[in-house]
N, C-alpha and C positions, 0 to 999 in steps of 0.2 A: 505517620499515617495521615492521607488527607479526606476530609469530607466527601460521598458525591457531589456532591447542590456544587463545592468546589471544582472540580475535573470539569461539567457540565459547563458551568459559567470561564472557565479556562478554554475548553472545545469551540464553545461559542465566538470567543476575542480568537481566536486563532483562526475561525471559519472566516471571521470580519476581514482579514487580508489580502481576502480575494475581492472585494467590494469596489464593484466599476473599474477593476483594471484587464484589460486582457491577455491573452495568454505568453503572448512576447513581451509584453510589461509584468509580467510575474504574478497572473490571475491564478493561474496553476498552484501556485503555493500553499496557502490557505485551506483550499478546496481538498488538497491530496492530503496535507497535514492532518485537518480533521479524520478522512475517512480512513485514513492509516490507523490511527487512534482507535476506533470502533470494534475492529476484532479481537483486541485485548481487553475489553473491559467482560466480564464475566454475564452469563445467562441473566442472573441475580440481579445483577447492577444493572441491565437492560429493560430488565421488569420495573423499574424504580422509576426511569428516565425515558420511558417509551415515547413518549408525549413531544416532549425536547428534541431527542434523536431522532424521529421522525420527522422536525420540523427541520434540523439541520441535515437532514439529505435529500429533502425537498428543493432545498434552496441550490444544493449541488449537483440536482441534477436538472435544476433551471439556468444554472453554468454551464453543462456539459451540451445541453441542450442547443445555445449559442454559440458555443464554441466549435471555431475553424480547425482543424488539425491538418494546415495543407499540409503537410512533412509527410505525414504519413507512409504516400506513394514511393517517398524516395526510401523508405526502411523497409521493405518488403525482400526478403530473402528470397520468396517464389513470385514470379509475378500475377501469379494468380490468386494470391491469398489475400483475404481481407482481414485483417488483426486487430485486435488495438492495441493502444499504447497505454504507457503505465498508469496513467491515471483512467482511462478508460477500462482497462482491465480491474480497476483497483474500485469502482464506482460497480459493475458488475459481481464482485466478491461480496461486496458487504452485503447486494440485495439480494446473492443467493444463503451468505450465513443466517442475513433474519429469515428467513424461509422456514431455518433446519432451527430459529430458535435460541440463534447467536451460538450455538455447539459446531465444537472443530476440533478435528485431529491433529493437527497441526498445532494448538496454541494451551500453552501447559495452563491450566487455573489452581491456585493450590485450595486443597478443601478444608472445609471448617472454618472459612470466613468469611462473614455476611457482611453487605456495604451497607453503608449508614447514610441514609440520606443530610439529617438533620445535619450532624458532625457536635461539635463542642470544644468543650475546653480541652481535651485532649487531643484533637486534632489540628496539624498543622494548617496553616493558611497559604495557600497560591499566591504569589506576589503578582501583581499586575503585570500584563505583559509587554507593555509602554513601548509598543510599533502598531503603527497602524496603515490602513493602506495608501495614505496621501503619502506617507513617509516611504516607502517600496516604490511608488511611484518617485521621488524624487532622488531617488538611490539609483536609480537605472540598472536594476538585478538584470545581467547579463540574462535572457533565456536559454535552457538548458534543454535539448529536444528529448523528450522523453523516450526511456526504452520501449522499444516495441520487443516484447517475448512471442519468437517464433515457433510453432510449433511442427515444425515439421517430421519429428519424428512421432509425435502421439497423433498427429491430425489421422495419422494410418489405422488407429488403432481405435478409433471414433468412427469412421466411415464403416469398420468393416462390423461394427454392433456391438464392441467389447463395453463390456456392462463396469469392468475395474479403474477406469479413471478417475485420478482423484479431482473432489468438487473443485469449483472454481476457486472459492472461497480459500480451503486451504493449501491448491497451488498459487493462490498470491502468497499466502506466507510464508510458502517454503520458498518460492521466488526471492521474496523479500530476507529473506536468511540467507538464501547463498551471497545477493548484490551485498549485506552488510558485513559477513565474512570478508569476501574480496577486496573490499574496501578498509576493514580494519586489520588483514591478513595478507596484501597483494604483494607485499615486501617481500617475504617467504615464501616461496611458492610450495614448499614442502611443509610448513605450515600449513599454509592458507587451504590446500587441498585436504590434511587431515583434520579439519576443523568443521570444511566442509561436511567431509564424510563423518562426522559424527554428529549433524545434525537431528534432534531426535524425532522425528517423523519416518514410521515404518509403513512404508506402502511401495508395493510392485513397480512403479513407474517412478520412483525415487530418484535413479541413475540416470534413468532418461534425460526428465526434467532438469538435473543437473546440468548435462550436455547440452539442453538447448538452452539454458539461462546462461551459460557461460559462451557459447557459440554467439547469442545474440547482444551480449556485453560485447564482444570482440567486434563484432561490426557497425557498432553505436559510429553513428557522426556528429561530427566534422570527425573525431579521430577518440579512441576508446581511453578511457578516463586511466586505466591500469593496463598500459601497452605491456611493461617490463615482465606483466606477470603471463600473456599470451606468447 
């Protein structure tokens, strides 16, 4: 079990990663790492850390703020749609979950346990995360273009007033469940697909969403990370 005040000061040195590098020098890292991290930390543990949390995606979205994303144009499925990509999409999730309160259908919390800020002798300690971002810089982290998730089959169904779409919030994580499926499943594709489909989020637009996250993996450039499995 680990302390909050621990996770928090862990989220922090992970947030530091991205500190004066930019996006093609692996500014993206840090910044997405963090806010990845944020939908799974429970209501509870949000009420503890509000102060903190709040300062660390002030700071992320004074990155996203400066941040060029030429690529963009060239991942457009329709030439008319303006998308974002996965960290963009992923920085617009978190500020609709704090909205609702850090609550999601998407992300299991089990109940009957409350975070501890203080921590103690019973709890584990985070071992320092000993990378920092001079060191990323001098690593030359290849830039990896972020997905862009298309939505062309639900954009239909926004336009015409349907009220059932699921929040942004938890189509990042069902997004994020199928891209980590794929990747730890792409081997077997008769696997990977009923892994898929046994992800546990029940809502209407489930299969859709599926279709377009796996459509818009396949079209990722230079060339799609799990060709064998399309």
């Amino acid at each position: 079990v680990i302390g909050l005040a621990g996770v928090v000061d862990f989220l922090q040195d992970v947030l530091a990663l991205s500190d004066g590098l930019r996006p093609a020098k692996g500014g993206d890292l840090g910044i997405f790492l963090m806010l990845s991290s944020l939908p799974f930390l429970s209501a509870a543990s949000h009420a503890n850390i509000d102060e903190k949390v709040n300062a660390m995606i002030s700071k992320a979205d004074a990155y996203l703020n400066s941040r060029e994303a030429r690529w963009k144009p060239l991942l457009r499925i329709l030439k008319s749609e303006e998308i974002p990509d996965r960290l963009e999409a992923l920085a617009g999730a978190v500020r609709s979950m704090k909205q609702t309160g850090w609550n999601s259908q998407s992300v299991l919390h089990v109940p009957g346990f409350e975070p501890n800020l203080q921590g103690g002798s019973s709890f584990s300690e985070l071992a320092a995360l000993g990378v920092s971002a001079d060191e990323i810089r001098k690593n030359k982290i290849r830039f990896h273009v972020p997905l862009v998730s298309s939505r062309f089959l639900t954009c239909h169904a926004e336009v015409d007033g349907a009220d059932d779409h699921l929040a942004d919030h938890d189509r990042w994580v069902l997004e994020n469940y199928i891209l980590m499926t794929i990747e730890m499943f792409g081997r077997d594709v008769d696997e990977c697909a009923k892994h898929i489909l046994s992800i546990p989020v029940m809502h209407s637009q489930f299969e859709i969403i599926v279709v377009e996250t796996v459509f818009s993996q396949m079209l990722r450039l230079p060339s799609p990370p799990s060709l064998p499995l399309f």
